[in-house]
N, C-alpha and C positions, 0 to 999 in steps of 0.2 A: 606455466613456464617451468615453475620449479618440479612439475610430475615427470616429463617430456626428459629433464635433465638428469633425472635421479635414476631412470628406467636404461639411460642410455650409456649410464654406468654398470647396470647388468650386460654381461655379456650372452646371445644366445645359450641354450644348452647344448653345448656341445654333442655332434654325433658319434656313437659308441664305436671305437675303431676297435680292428678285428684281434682278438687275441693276442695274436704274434710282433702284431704291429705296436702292442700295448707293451709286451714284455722287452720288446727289443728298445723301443721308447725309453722305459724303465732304466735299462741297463747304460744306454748313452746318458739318460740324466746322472744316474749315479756317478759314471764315469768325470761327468763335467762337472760335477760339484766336488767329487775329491779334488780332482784337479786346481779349480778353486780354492780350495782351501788350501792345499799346498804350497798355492801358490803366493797368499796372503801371508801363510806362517815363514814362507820366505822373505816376504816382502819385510815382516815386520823384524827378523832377526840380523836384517840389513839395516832397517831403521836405526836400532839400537846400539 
């Protein structure tokens, strides 16, 4: 039970997507994490 449980917390290995799709990926995460972050540093300058 406990193999079955442990294995089904790996996720497959993802398939290698195509270059452009990778870099374009990249660019929207980057984008949503500053965002994020700005958004916290707001949140917390309100807090205060």
């Amino acid at each position: 039970m406990d193999d079955s449980a442990e294995t089904m917390k790996e996720p497959p290995a993802p398939v290698k997507p195509k270059p452009a799709a990778s870099a374009r990926d990249e660019r929207l995460a980057a984008r949503l994490r500053e965002n994020l972050r700005k958004r916290k540093e707001q949140a917390r300058q309100r807090g205060e």
